[in-house]
N, CA, C and O atoms as a GROMACS GRO file, in nm:
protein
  432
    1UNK      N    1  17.425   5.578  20.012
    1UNK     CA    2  17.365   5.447  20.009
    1UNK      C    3  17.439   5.358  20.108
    1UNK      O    4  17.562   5.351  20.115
    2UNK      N    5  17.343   5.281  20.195
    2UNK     CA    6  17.411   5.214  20.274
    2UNK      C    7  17.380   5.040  20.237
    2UNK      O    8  17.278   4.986  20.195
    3UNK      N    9  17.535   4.971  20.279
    3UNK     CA   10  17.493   4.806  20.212
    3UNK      C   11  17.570   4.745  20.384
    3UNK      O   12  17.670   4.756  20.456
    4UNK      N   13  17.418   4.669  20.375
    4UNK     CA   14  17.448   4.587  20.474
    4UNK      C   15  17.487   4.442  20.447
    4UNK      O   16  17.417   4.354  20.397
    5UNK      N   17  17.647   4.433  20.502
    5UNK     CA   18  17.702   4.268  20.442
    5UNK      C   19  17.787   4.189  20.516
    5UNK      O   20  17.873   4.263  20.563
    6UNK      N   21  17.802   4.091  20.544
    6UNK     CA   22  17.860   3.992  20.660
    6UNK      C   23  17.937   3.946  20.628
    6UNK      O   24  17.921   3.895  20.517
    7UNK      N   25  18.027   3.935  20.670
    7UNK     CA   26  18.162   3.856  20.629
    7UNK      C   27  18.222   3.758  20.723
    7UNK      O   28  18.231   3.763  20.846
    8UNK      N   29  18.256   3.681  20.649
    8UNK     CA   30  18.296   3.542  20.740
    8UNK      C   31  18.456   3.475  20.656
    8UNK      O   32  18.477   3.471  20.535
    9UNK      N   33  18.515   3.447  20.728
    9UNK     CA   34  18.644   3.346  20.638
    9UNK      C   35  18.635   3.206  20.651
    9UNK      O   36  18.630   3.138  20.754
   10UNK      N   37  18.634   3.182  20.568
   10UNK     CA   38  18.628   3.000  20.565
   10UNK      C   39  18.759   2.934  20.603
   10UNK      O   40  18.851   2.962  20.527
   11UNK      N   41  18.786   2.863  20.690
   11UNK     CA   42  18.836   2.817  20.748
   11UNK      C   43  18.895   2.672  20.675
   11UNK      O   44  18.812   2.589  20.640
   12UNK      N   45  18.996   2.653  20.660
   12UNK     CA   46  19.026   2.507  20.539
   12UNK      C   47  18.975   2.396  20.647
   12UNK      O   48  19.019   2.372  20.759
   13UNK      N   49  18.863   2.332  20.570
   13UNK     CA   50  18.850   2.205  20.620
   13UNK      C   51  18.983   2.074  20.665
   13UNK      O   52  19.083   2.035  20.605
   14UNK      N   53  18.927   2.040  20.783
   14UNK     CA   54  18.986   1.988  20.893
   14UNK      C   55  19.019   1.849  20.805
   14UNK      O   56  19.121   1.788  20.836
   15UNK      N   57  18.925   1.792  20.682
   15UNK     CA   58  18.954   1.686  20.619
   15UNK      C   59  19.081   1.739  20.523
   15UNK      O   60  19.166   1.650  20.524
   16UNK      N   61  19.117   1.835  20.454
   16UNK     CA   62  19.222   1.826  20.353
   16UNK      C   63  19.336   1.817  20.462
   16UNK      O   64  19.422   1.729  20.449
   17UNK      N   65  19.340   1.904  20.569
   17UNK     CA   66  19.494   1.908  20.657
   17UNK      C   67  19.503   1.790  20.698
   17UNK      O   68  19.618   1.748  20.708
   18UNK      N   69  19.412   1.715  20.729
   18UNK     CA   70  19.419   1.572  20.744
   18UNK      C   71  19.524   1.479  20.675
   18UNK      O   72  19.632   1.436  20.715
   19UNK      N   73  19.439   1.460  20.531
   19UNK     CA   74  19.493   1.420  20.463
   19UNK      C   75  19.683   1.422  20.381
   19UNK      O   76  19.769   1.346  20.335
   20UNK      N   77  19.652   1.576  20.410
   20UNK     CA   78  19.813   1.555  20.352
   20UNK      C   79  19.918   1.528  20.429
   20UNK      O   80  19.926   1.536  20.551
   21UNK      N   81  20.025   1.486  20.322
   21UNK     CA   82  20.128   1.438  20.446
   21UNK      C   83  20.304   1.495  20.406
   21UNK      O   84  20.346   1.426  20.313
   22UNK      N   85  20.363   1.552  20.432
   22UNK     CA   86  20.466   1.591  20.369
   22UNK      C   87  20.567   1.484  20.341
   22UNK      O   88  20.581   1.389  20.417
   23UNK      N   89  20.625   1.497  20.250
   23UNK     CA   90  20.714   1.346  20.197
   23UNK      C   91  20.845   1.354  20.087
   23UNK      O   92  20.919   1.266  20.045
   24UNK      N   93  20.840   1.481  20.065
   24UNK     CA   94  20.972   1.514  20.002
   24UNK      C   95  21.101   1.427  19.958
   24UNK      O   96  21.216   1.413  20.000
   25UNK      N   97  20.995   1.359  19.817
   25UNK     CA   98  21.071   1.285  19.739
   25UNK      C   99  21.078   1.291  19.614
   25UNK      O  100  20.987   1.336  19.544
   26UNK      N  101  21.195   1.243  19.566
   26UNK     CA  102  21.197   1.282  19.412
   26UNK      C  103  21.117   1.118  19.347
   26UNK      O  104  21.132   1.005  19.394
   27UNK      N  105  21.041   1.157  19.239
   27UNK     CA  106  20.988   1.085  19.150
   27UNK      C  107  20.999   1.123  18.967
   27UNK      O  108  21.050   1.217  18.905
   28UNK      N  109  20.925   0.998  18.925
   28UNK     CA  110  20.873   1.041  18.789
   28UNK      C  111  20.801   1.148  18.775
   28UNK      O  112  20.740   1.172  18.879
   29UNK      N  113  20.778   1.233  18.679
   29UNK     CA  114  20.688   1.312  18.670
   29UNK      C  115  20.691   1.376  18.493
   29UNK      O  116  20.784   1.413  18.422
   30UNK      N  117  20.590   1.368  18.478
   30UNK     CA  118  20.560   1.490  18.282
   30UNK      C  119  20.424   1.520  18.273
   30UNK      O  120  20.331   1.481  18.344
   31UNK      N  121  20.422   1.595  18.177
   31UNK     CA  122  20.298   1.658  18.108
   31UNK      C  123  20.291   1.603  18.002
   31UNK      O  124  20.378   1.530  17.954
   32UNK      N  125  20.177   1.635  17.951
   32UNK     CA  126  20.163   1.578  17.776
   32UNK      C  127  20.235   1.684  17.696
   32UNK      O  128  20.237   1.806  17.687
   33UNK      N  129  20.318   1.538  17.622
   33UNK     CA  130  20.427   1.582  17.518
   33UNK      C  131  20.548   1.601  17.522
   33UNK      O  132  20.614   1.635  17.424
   34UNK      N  133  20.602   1.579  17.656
   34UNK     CA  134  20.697   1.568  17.730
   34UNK      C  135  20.737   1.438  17.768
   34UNK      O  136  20.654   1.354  17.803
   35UNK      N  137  20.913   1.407  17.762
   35UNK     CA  138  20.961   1.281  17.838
   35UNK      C  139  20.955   1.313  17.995
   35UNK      O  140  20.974   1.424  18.044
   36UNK      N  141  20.920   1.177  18.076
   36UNK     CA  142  20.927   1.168  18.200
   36UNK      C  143  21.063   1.262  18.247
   36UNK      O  144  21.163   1.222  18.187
   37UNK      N  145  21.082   1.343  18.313
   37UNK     CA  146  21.158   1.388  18.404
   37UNK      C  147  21.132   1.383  18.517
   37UNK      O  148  21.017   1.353  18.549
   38UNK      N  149  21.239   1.414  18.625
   38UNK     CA  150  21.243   1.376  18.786
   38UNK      C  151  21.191   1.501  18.821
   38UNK      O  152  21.195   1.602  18.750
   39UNK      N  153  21.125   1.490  18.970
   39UNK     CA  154  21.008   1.602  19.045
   39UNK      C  155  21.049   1.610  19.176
   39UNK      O  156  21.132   1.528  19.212
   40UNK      N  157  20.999   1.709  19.275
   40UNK     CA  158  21.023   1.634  19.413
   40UNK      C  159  20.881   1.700  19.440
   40UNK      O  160  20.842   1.815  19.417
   41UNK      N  161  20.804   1.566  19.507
   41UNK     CA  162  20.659   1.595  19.578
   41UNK      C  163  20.689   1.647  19.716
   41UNK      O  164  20.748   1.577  19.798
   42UNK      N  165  20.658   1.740  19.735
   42UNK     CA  166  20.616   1.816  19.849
   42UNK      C  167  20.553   1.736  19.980
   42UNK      O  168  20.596   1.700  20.090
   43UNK      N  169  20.414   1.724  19.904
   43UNK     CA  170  20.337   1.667  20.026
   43UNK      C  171  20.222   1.566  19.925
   43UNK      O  172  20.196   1.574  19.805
   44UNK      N  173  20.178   1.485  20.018
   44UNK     CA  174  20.084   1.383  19.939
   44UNK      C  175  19.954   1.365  20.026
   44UNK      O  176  19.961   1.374  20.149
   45UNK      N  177  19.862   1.346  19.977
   45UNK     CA  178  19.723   1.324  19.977
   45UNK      C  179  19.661   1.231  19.904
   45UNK      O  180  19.718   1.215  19.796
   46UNK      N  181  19.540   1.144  19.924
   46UNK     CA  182  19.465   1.032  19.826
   46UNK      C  183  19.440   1.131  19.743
   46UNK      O  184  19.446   1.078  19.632
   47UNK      N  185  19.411   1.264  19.726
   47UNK     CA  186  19.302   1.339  19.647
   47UNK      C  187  19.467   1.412  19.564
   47UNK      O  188  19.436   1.457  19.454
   48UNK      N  189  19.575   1.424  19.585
   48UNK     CA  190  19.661   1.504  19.488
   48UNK      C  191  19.767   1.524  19.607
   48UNK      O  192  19.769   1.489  19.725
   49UNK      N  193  19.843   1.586  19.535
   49UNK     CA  194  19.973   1.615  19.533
   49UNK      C  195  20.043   1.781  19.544
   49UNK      O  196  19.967   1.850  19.477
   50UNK      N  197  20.120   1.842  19.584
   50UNK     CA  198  20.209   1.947  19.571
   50UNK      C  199  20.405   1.864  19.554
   50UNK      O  200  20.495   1.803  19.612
   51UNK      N  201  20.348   1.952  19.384
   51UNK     CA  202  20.490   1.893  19.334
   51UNK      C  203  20.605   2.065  19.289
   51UNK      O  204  20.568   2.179  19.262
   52UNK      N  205  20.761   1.996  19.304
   52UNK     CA  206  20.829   2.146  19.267
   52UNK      C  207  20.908   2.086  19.147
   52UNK      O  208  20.968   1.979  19.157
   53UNK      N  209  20.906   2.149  19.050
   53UNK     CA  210  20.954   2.072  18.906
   53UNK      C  211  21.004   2.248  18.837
   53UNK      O  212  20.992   2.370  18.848
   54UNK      N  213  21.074   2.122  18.755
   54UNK     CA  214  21.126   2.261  18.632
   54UNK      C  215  21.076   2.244  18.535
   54UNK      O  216  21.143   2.277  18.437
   55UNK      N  217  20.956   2.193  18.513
   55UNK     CA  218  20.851   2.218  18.429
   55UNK      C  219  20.779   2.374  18.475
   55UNK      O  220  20.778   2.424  18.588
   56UNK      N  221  20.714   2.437  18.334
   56UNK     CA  222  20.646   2.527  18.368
   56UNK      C  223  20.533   2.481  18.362
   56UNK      O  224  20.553   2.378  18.298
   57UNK      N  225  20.418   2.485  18.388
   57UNK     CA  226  20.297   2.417  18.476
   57UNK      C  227  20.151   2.507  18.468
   57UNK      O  228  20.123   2.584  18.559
   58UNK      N  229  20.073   2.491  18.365
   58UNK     CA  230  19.971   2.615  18.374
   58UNK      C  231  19.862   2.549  18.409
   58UNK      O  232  19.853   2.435  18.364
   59UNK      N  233  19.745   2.602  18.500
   59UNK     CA  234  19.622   2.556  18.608
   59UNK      C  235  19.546   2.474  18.426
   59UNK      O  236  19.526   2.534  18.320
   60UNK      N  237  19.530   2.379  18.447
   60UNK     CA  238  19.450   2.298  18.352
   60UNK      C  239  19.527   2.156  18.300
   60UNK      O  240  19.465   2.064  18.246
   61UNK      N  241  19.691   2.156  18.328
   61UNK     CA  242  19.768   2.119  18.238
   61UNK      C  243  19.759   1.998  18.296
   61UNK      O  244  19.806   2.009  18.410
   62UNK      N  245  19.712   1.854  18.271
   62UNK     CA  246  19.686   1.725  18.258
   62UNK      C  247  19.872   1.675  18.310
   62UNK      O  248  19.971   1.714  18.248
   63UNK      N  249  19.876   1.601  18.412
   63UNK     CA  250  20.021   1.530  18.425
   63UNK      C  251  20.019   1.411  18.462
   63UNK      O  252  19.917   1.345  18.442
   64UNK      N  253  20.123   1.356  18.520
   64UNK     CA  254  20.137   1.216  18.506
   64UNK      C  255  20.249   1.195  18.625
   64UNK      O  256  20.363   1.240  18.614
   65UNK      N  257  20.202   1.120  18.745
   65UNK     CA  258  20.289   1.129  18.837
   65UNK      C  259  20.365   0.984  18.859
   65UNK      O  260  20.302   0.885  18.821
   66UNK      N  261  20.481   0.966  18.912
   66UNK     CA  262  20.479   0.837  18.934
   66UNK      C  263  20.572   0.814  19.059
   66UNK      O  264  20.694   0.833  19.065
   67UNK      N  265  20.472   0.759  19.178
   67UNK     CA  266  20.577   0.706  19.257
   67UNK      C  267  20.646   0.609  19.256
   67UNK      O  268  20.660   0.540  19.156
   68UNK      N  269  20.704   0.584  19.372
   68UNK     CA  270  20.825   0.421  19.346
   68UNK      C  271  20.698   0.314  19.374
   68UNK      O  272  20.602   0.317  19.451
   69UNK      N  273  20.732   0.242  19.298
   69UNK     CA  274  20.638   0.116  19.319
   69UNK      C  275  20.548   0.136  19.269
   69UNK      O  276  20.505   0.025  19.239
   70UNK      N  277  20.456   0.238  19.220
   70UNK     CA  278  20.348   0.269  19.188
   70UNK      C  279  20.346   0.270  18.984
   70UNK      O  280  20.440   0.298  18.909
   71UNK      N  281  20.199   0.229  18.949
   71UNK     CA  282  20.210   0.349  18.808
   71UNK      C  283  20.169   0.468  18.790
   71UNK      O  284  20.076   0.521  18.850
   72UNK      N  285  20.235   0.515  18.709
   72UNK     CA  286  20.167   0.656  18.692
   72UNK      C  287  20.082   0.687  18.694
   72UNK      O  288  20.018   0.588  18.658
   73UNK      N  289  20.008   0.772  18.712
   73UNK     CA  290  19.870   0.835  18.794
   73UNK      C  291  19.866   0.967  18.720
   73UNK      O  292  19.960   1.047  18.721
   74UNK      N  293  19.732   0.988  18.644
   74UNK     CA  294  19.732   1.131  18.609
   74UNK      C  295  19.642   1.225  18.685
   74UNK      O  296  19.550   1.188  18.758
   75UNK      N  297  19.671   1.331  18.664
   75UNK     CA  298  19.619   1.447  18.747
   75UNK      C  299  19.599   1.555  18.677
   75UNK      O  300  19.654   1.556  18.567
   76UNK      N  301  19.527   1.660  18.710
   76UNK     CA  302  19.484   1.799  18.682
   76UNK      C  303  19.592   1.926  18.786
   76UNK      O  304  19.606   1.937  18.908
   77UNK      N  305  19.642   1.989  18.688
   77UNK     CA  306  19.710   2.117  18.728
   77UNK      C  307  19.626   2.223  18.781
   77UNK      O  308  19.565   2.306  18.714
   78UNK      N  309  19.629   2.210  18.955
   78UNK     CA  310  19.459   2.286  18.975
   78UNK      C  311  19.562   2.463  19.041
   78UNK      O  312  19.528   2.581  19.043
   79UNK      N  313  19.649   2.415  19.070
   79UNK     CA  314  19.751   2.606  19.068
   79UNK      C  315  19.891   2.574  19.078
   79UNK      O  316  19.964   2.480  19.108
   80UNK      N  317  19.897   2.717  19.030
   80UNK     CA  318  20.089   2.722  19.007
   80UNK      C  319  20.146   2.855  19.033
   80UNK      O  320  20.089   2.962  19.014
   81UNK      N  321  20.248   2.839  19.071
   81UNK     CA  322  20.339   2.954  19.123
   81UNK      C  323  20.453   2.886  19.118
   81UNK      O  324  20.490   2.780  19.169
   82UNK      N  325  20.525   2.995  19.021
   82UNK     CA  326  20.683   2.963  18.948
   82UNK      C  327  20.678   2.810  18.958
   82UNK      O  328  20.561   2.771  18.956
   83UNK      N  329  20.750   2.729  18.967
   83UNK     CA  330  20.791   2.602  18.973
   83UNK      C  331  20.737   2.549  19.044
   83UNK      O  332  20.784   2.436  19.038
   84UNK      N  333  20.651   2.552  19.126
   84UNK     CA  334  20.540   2.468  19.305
   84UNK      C  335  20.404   2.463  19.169
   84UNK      O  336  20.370   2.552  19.092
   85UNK      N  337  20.358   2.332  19.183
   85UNK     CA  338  20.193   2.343  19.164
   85UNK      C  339  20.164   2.244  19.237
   85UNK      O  340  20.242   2.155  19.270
   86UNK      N  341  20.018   2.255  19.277
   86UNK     CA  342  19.915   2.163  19.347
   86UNK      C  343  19.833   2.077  19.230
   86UNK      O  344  19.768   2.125  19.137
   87UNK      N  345  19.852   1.959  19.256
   87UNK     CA  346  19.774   1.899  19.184
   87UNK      C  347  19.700   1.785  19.179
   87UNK      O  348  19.764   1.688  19.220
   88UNK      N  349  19.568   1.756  19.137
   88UNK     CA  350  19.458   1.666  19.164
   88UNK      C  351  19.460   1.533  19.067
   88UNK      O  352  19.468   1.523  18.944
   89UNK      N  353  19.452   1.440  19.171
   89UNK     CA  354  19.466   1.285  19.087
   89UNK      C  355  19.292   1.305  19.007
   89UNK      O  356  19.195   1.358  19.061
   90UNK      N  357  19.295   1.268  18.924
   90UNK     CA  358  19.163   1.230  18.821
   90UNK      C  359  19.096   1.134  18.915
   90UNK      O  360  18.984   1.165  18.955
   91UNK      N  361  19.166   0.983  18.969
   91UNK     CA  362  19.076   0.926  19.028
   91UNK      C  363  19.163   0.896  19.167
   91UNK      O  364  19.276   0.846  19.167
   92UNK      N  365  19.082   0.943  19.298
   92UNK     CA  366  19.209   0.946  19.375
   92UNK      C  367  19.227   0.824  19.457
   92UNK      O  368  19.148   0.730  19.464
   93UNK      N  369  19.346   0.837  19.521
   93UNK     CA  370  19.404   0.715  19.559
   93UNK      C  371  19.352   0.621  19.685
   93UNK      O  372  19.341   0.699  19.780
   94UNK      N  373  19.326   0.528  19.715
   94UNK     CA  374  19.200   0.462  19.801
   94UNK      C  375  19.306   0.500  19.904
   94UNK      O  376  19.427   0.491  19.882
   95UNK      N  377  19.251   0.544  20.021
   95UNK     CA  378  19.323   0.560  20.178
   95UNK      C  379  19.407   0.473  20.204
   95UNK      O  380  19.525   0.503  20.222
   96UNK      N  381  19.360   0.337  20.212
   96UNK     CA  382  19.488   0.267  20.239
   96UNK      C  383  19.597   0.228  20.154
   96UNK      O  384  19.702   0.195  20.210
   97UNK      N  385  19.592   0.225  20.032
   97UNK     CA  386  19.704   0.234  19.932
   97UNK      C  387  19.792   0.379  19.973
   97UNK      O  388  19.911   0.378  20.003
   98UNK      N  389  19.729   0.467  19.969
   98UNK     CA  390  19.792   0.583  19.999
   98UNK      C  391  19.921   0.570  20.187
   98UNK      O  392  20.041   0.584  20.208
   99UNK      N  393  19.811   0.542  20.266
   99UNK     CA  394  19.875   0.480  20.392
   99UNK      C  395  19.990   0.400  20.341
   99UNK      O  396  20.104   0.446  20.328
  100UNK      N  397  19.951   0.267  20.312
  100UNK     CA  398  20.038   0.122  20.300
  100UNK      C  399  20.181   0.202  20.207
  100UNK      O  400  20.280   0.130  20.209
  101UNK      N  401  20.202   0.345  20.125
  101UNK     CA  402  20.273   0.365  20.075
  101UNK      C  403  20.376   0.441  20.125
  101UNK      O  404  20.497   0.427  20.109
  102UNK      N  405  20.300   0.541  20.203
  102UNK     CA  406  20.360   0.629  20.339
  102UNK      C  407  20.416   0.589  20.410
  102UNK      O  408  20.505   0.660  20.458
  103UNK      N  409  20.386   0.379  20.485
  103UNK     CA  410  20.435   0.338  20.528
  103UNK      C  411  20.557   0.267  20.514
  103UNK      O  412  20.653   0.236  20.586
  104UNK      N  413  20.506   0.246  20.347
  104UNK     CA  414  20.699   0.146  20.281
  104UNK      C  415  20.768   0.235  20.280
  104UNK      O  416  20.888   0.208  20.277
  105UNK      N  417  20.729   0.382  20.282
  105UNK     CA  418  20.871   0.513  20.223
  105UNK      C  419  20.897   0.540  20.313
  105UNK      O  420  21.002   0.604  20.309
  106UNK      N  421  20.847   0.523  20.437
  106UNK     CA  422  20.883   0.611  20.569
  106UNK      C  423  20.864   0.738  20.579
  106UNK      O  424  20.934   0.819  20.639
  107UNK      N  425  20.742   0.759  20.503
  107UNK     CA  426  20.668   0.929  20.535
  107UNK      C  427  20.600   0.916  20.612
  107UNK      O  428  20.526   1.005  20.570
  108UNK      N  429  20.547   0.879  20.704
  108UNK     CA  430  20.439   0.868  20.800
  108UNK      C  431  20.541   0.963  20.967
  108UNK      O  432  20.484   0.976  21.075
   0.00000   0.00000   0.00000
């Protein structure tokens, strides 16, 4: 039997690499049921975050981020590997708040 099938790789849209920005800082950070402990974010985006914590972290797990100046912000645990997860703000952060913040920390 023969199957005829095409294959293609998707290529990560040009808008997420955009968006993120690497910024490697320590913040607030917990899950539900947990006291705030300190995190260090990786990289930042309006749409989420890559954080490295000593929390263990399973894809669903609801958190709570907090930068300086900012309030906490919750998010969805969308993957994890050992201590690194990626994760999505519930409502994400308007572009220029996100900018104007990059700019007070000196991540830009």
């Amino acid at each position: 039997m023969r199957i005829a099938a095409q294959l293609h790789s998707e290529e990560p849209t040009s808008d997420r690499e955009a968006e993120r920005r690497p910024v490697g800082m320590r913040v607030g950070f917990r899950k539900r049921g947990y006291d705030q402990a300190k995190a260090d974010v990786l990289d930042l985006s309006a749409k989420g975050f890559k954080i490295d914590t000593a929390m263990s972290l399973g894809v669903g797990t609801e958190v709570w981020l907090t930068l300086p100046g900012m309030t906490s912000r919750p998010a969805i645990v969308k993957w994890s590997e050992n201590f690194i997860a990626g994760c999505e703000f519930i409502e994400p952060l308007h572009i220029a708040v996100l900018e104007d913040f990059l700019k007070r920390n000196n991540s830009l």
